[in-house]
SETIVEX-687507 format. One line per 2 residues: their letters; for each residue x negated, y, z of C-alpha. Coordinates in Angstrom, 1 decimal. Layout:
REM residues N
A = X/Y/Z ~ ...
REM end
This chain:
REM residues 451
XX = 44.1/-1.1/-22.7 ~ 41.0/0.7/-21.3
XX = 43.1/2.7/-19.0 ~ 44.5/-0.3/-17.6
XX = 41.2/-1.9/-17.0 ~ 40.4/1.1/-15.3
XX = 43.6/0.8/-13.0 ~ 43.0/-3.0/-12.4
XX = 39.4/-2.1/-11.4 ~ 39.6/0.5/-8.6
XX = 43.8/-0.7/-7.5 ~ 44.7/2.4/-8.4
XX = 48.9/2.0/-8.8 ~ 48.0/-1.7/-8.6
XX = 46.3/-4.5/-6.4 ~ 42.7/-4.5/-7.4
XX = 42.0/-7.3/-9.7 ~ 38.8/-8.0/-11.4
XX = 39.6/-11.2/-13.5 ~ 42.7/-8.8/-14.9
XX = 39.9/-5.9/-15.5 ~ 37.9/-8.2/-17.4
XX = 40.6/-9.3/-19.4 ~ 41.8/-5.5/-20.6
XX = 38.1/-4.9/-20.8 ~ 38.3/-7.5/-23.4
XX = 41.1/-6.6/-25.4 ~ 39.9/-3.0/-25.5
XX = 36.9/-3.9/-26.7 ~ 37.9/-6.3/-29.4
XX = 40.1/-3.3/-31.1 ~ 36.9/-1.2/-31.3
XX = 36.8/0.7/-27.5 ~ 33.3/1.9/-27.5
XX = 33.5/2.4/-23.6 ~ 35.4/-1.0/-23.6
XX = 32.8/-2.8/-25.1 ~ 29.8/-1.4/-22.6
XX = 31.5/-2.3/-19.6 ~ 32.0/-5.8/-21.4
XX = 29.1/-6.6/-21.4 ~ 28.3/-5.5/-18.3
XX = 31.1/-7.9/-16.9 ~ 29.6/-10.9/-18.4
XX = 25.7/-9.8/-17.2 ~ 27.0/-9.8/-13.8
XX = 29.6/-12.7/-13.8 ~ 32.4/-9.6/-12.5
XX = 35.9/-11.1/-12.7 ~ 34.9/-13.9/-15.4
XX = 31.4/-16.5/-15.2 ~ 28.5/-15.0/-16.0
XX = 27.4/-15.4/-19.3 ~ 24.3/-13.4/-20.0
XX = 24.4/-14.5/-24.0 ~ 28.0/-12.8/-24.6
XX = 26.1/-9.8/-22.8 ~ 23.7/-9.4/-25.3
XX = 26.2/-9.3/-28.1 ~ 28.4/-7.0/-26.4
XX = 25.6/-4.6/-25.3 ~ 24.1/-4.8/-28.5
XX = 27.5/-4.1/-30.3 ~ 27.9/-1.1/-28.0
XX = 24.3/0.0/-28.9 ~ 24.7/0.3/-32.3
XX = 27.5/2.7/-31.9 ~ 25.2/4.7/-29.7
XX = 25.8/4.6/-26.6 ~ 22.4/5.3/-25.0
XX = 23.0/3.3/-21.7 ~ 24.1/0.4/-23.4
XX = 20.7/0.7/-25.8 ~ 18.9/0.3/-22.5
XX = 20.3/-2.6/-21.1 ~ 20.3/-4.3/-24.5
XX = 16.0/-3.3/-24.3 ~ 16.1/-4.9/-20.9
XX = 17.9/-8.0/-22.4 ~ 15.2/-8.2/-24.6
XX = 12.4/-7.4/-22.3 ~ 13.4/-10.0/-19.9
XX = 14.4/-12.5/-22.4 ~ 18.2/-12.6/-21.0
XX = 20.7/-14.1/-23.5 ~ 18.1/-13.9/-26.5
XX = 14.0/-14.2/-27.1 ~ 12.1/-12.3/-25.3
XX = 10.8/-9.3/-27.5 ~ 8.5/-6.4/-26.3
XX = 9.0/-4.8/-29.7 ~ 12.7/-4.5/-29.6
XX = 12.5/-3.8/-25.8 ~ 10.2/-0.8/-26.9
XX = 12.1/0.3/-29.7 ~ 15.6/0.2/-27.7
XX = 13.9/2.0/-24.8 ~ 12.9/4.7/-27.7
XX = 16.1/5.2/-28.9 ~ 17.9/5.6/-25.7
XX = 15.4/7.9/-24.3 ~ 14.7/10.0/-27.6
XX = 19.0/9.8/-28.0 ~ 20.9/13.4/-27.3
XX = 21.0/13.9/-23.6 ~ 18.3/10.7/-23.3
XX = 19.3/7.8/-20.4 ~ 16.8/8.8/-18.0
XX = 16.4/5.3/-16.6 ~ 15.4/4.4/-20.3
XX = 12.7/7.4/-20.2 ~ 11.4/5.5/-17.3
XX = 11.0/2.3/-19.0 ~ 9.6/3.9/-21.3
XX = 7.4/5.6/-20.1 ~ 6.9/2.2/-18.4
XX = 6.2/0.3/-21.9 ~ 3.2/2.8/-22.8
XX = 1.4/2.5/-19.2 ~ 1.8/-1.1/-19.5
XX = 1.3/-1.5/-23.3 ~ 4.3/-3.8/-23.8
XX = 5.7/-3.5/-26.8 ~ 3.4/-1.1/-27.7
XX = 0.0/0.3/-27.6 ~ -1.2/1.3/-23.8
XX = -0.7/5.0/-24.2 ~ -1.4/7.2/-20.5
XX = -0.6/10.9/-22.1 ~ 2.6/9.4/-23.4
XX = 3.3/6.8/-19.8 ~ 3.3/10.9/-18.4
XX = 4.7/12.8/-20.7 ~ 7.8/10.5/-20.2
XX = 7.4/10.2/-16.3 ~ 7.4/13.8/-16.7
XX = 11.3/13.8/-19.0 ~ 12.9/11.0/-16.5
XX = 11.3/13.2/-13.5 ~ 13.3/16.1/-14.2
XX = 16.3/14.5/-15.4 ~ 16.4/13.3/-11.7
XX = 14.9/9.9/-11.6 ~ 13.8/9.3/-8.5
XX = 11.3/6.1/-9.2 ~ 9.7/8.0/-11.9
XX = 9.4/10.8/-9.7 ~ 6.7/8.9/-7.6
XX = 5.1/7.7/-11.0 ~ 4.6/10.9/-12.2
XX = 3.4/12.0/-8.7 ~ 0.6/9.6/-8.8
XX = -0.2/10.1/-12.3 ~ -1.2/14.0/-10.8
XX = -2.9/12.5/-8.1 ~ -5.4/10.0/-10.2
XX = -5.7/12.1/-13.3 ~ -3.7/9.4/-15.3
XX = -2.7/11.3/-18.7 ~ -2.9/14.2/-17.7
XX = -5.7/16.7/-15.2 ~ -5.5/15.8/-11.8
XX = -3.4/18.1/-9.9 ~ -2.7/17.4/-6.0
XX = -0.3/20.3/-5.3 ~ 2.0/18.8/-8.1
XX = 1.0/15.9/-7.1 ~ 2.6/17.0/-3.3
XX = 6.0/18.5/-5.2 ~ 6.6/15.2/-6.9
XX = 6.1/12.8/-3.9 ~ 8.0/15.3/-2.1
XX = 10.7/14.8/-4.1 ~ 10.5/11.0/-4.8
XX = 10.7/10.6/-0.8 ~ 13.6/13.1/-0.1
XX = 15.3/10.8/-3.0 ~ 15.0/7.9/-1.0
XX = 11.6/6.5/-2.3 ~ 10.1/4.1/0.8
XX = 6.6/4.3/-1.3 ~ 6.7/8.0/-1.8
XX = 7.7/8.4/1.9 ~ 4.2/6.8/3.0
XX = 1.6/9.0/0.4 ~ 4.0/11.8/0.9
XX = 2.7/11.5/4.8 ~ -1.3/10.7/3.1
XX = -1.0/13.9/1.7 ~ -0.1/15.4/5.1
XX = -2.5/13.4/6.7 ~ -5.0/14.4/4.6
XX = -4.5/18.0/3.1 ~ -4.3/17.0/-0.1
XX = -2.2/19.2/-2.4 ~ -0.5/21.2/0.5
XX = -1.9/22.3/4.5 ~ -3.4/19.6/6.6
XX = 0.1/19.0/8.9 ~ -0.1/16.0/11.0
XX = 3.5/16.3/12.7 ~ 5.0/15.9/9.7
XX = 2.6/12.9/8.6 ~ 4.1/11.1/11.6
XX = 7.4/11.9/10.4 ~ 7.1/10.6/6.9
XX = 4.9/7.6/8.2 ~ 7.9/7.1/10.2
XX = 10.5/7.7/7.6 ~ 8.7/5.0/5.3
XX = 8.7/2.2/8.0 ~ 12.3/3.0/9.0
XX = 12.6/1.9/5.7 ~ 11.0/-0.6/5.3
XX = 7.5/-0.4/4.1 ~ 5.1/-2.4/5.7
XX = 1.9/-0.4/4.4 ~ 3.5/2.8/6.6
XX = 5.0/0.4/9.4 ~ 0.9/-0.6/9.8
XX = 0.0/3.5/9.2 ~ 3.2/4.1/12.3
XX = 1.1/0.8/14.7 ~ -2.1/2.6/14.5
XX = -0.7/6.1/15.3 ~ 1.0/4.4/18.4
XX = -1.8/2.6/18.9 ~ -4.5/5.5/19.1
XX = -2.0/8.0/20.0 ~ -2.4/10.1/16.9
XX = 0.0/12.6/16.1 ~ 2.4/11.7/18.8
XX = 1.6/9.8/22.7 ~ -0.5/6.7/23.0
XX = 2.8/3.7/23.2 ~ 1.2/0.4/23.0
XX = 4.6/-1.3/22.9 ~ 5.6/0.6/20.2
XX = 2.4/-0.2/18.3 ~ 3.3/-3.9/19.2
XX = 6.6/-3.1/17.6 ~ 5.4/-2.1/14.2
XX = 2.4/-4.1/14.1 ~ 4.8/-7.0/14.5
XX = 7.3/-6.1/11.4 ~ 4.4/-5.3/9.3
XX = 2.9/-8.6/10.4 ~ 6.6/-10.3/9.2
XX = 6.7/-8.8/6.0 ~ 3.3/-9.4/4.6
XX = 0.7/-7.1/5.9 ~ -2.5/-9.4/6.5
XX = -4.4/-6.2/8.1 ~ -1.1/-5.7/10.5
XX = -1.6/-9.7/11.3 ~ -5.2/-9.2/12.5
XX = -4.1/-6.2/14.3 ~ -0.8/-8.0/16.3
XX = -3.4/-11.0/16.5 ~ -5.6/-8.7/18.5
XX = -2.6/-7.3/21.0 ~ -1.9/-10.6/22.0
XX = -4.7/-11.5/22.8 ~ -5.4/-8.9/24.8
XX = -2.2/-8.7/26.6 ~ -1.8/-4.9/24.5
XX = 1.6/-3.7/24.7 ~ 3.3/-7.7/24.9
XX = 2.6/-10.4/27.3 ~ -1.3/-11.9/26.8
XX = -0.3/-15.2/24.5 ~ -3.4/-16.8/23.4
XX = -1.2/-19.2/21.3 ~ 0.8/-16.3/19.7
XX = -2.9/-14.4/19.4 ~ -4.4/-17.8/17.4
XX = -1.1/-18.3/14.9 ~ -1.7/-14.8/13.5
XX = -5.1/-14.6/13.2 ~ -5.0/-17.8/11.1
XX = -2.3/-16.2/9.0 ~ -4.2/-12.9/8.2
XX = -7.2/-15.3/7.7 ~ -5.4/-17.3/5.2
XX = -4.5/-14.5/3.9 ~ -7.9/-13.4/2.7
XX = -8.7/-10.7/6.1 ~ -12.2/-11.4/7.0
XX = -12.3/-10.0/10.2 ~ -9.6/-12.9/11.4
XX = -11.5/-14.9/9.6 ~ -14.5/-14.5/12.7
XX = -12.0/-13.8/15.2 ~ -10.6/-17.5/14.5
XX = -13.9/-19.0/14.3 ~ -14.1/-17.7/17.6
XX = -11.1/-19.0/18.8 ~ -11.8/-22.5/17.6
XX = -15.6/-22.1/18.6 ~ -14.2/-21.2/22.5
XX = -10.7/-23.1/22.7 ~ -8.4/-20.1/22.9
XX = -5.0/-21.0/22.1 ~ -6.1/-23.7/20.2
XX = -8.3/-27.0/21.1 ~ -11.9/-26.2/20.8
XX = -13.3/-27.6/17.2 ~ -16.7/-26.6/16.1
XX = -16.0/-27.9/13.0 ~ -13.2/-25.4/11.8
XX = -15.3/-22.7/13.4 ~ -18.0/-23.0/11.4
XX = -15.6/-23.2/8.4 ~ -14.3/-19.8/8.7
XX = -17.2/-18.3/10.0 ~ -18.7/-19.9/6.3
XX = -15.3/-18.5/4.7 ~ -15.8/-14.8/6.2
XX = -19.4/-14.9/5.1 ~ -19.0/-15.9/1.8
XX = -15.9/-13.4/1.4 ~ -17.9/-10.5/2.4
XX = -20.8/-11.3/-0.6 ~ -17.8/-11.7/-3.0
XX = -16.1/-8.3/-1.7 ~ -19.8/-6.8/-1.4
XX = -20.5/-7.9/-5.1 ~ -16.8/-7.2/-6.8
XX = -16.4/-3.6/-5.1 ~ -20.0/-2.8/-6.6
XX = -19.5/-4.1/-10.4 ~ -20.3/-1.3/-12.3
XX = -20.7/1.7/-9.5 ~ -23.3/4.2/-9.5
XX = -24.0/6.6/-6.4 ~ -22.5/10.3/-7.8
XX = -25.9/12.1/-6.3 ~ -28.4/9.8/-7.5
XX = -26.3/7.9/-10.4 ~ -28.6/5.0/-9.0
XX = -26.3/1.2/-8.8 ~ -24.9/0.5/-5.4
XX = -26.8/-1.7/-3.4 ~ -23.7/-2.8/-1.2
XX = -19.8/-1.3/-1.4 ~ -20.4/2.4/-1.5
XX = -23.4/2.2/-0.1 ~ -26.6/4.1/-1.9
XX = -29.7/3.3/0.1 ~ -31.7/6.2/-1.5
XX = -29.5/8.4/-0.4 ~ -28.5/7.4/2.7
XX = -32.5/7.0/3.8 ~ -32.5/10.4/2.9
XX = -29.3/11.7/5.0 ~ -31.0/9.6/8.1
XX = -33.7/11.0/8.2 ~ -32.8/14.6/8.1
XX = -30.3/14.2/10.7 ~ -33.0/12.7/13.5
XX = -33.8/15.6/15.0 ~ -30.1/16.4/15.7
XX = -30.3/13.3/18.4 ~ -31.8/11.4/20.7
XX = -31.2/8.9/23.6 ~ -34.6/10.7/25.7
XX = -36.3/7.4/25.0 ~ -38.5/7.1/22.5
XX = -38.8/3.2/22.1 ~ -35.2/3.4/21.8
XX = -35.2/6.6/19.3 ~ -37.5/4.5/17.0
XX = -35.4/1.7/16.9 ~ -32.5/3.4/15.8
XX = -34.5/5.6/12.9 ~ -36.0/1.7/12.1
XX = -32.8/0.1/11.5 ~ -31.5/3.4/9.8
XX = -34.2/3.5/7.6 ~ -33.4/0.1/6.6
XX = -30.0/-0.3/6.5 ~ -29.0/-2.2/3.2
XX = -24.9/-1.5/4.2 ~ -22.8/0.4/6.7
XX = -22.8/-2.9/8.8 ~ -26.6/-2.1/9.3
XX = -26.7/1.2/10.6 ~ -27.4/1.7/14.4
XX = -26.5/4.8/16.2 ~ -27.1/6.6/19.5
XX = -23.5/7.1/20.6 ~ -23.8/10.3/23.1
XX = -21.9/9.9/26.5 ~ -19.0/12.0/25.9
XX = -18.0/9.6/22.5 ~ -17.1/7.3/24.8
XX = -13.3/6.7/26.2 ~ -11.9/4.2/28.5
XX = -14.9/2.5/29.5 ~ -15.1/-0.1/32.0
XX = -17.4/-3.0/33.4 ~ -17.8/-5.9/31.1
XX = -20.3/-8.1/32.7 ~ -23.9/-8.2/34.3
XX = -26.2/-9.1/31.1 ~ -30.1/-9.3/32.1
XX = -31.3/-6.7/34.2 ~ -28.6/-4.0/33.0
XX = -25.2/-3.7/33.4 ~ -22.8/-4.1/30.9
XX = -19.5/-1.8/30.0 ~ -16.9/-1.7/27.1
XX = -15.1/1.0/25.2 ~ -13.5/3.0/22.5
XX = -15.9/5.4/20.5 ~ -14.1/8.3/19.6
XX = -15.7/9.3/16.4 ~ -16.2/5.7/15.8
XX = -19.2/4.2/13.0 ~ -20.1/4.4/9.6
XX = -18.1/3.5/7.1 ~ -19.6/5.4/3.6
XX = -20.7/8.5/2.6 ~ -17.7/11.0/1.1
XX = -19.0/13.1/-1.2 ~ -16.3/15.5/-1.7
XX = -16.6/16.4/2.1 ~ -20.5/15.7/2.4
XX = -19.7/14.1/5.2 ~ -19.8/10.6/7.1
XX = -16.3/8.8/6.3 ~ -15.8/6.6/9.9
XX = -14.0/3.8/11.4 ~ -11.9/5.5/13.3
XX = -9.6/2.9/14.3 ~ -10.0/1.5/17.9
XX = -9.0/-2.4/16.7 ~ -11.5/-2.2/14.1
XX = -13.7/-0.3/16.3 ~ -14.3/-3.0/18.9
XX = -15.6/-5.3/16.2 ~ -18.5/-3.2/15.6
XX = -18.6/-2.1/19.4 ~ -17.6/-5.6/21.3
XX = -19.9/-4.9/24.2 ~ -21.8/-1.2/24.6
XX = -24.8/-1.2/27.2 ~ -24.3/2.3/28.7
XX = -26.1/1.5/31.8 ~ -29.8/0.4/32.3
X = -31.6/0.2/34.9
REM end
């Protein structure tokens, strides 16, 4: 009877025929077929050749569990995770999850679930060293989703010592298995040097690879590097491109971003219209800089009436989003020199004073009202958005004539290096914005001309 389900179900001898499967299925499984009664239940979970009946599931794959068969055990501990055709029921979720993956020869996709159950705590006690050590089992009984789990586990120090070069092998493998989300921190690592040699080709490739595939965070990662022209030429209409499907599938940063190319005419046709409808979506969508770039667009009528009134709103909203991000990002931080509270996100003012001042006599803009200025507002800075800098002459790219402004001239462009963001403590160094569309919100107009 098994046989001839088989035959029915790949038309092997026969025309293919799923209601007939089913119905051998059945019959197979009624006089005791242990494979019979798995792939039963699997008929009625997914409505193949007969209606879908996700109770007759559960007592089919529990039937087939308690004559061990270790798959069946996991999809009864789904069932009961997910409350499908009985209670729902952490416990017995957990406990089928444990047999199937502690079984001879454990279902791998149960190790992952449970490994799943301790990181989570359902069904148990939340349990890191044992989330890992079964990430670990389902990892190298070729699981490709816990593959990327256990990568990041390595790379945090989850449950085990941190460990970038494993960190690199598992990522590795998770995105040569297919894995869109190991495809993008497999092209961090790159990026970055992290576990493995600093290689920016093949960061472009992965950050490639992931997008291709459809993951927005590396389809906003591919924009940027068109955009700058990092790790491959400067395309504007290919950072339009990917700015775009980011934008379509969620990415409020890749909204403020393909906001920004519209309105500028970057790589697309200047649409003021286009420019307003997604800086109101990344706005809505909780991105503060759109949240002043649409203030502005309401405060000066671009591709939208002018209203004052909704201007001021999201100018109101960014502000007060920026004292809830400011105050959030700094619950419970302390500065790792001075183990003094953050006064703003990452931002130690003890230390940074410090860092200011010994770096003054490494600059100066050969005017000394100016010079003091600068080491003023330096001195003083309570965040990165604070800090002032002399930005020397050959930081500068693309410039060109803004507007006359007082007795000076006035000329845009990109910084290079770009500003401050915060202080990296690893590198003892200045992490920076280097961006060019976030750039030109802290460099909107640069007065490189006086007269």
């Amino acid at each position: 009877m098994y046989n001839l389900a088989i035959y029915y179900k790949n038309g092997e001898g026969t025309e293919k025929n799923l209601e007939k499967t089913f119905y051998w299925y059945q019959k197979a499984a009624e006089n005791g077929d242990k494979e019979a009664i798995h792939n039963l239940a699997y008929k009625y979970y997914n409505g193949f050749g007969t209606e879908k009946n996700l109770e007759k599931a559960f007592y089919w794959y529990q039937k087939a569990a308690e004559n061990g068969d270790k798959e069946a055990m996991n999809s009864l501990a789904i069932c009961y995770q997910n409350g499908e055709g009985t209670e729902k029921n952490l416990e017995k979720a957990f406990y089928w999850y444990q047999k199937a993956a502690e079984n001879e020869n454990g279902d791998k996709e149960a190790m992952y679930n449970l490994a799943s159950c301790y990181k989570n705590g359902d069904g148990t006690e939340k349990n890191l060293e044992k989330a890992f050590y079964w990430y670990q089992k389902a990892s190298e009984n070729g699981d490709k989703e816990a593959m990327y789990n256990l990568a990041s586990y390595y790379k945090n120090g989850d449950g085990t010592e941190k460990n970038l070069e494993k960190a690199f092998y598992w990522y590795q493998k998770a995105a040569e298995n297919g894995i869109k989300e190991a495809m993008n921190n497999l092209a961090n690592q790159y990026y970055n040097g992290f576990g493995t040699e600093k290689n920016l080709e093949k960061a472009f490739y992965w950050y490639q690879k992931a997008a291709e595939n459809g993951y927005k965070k590396a389809m906003h990662n591919l924009a940027n590097r068109y955009y700058n022209g990092f790790e491959t030429e400067k395309n504007l209409e290919k950072a339009f491109y990917w700015y775009q499907k980011a934008a379509e599938n969620g990415d409020k940063e890749a909204m403020h971003n393909l906001a920004y190319q519209y309105y500028n005419g970057f790589g697309t046709e200047k649409n003021l219209e286009k420019a307003f409808y997604w800086y109101q979506k990344a706005a809505e969508n909780g991105n503060e800089l759109a949240m002043n770039d649409l203030a502005l667009c309401y405060k000066n009528g671009k591709g939208i009436e002018k209203n004052l009134e909704k201007a001021f709103y999201w100018y109101q909203k960014a502000t007060e989003n920026s004292k809830m991000t400011s105050k959030d990002s700094n619950n419970n931080k302390l500065c790792k020199e001075c183990k003094q509270s953050y006064i703003n996100y990452n931002w130690c003012q003890k230390c940074n004073t410090k860092r200011f001042q010994q770096n003054f006599s490494k600059w100066t803009s050969e005017n000394e009202f100016i010079d003091k200025f600068i080491q003023e507002a330096q001195l003083n800075a309570k965040s990165n958005y604070e800090v002032l800098e002399w930005i020397p002459y050959d930081q500068l790219e693309n410039i060109s004539y803004y507007d006359k402004g007082g007795f000076s001239e006035i000329y845009k462009a990109i910084w290079l290096d770009g500003p401050i963001d915060s202080w990296n403590c690893n590198k003892q160094q200045w992490n920076r914005w280097k961006s060019q569309i976030v750039m030109r919100l802290f460099l909107k107009i640069l007065i490189i001309h006086q007269v």
